[in-house]
N, C-alpha and C positions, 0 to 999 in steps of 0.2 A: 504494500500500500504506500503510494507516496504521501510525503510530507511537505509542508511550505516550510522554509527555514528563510531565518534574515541572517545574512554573514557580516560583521562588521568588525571594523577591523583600523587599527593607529599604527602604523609602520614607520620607522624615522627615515629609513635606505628607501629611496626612489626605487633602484634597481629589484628590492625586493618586495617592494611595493608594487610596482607594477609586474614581477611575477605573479604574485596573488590575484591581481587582478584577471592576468590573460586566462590565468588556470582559472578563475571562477566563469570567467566569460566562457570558456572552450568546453565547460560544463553546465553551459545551456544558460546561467545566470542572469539575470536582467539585473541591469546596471539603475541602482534608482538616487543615487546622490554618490560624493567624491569616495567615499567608503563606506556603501553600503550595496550588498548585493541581496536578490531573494534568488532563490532555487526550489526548485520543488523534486523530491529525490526519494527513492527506497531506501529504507533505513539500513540497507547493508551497502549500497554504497555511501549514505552522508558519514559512516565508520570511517571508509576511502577518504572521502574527501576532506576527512578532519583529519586524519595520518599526514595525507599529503600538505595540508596546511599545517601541521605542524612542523613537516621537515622543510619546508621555505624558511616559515619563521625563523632557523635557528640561525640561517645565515645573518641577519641582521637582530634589528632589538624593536621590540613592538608586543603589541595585544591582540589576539585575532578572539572574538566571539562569535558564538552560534548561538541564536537563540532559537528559540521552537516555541512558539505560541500553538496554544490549541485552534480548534476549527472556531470558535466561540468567540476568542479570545481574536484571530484574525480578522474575522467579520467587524469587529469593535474598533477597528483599526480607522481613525479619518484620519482621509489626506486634504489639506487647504494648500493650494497649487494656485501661480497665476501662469506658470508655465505654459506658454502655445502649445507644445508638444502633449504635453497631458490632459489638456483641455479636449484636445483633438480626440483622445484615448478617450475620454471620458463617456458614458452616455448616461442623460438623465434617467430619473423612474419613469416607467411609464404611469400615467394619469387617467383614472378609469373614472 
């Protein structure tokens, strides 16, 4: 069953910084701010993907978190955007 996860993450090395990066993108990730990624993943590979995040990490110095909010817990989530690109993304309720 997959999961939504938020990856977030404070890296001081550019270089290892944006290793994290490519690897979270090349793992399907949408990019939603400078350092924050979601993913939606089976719970035996986000195991993978926290291995592999940890073995970047050691190259430099930094924090990487995983969070996992519930289904519940996710839905509760507002975004306030004036951002074009997500406005775009956006669609109202519909209106019965």
């Amino acid at each position: 069953m997959k999961e939504k996860v938020l990856i977030v993450y404070d890296i001081s090395e550019d270089e290892v910084r944006d290793e994290v990066r490519d690897y979270l993108k090349n793992m399907g990730g949408r990019w939603l701010q400078y350092s924050v990624f979601e993913l939606e993943l089976e719970q035996d590979l986000l195991e993978e993907v926290a291995g592999v995040l940890r073995r970047i990490l050691r190259k430099g110095t930094g924090d990487i978190r995983i969070l996992r909010p519930c289904k519940r817990c996710y839905t509760e989530i507002t975004h306030i955007t004036t951002r074009r690109r997500d406005l775009t993304e956006w669609k109202p309720p519909r209106i019965i």
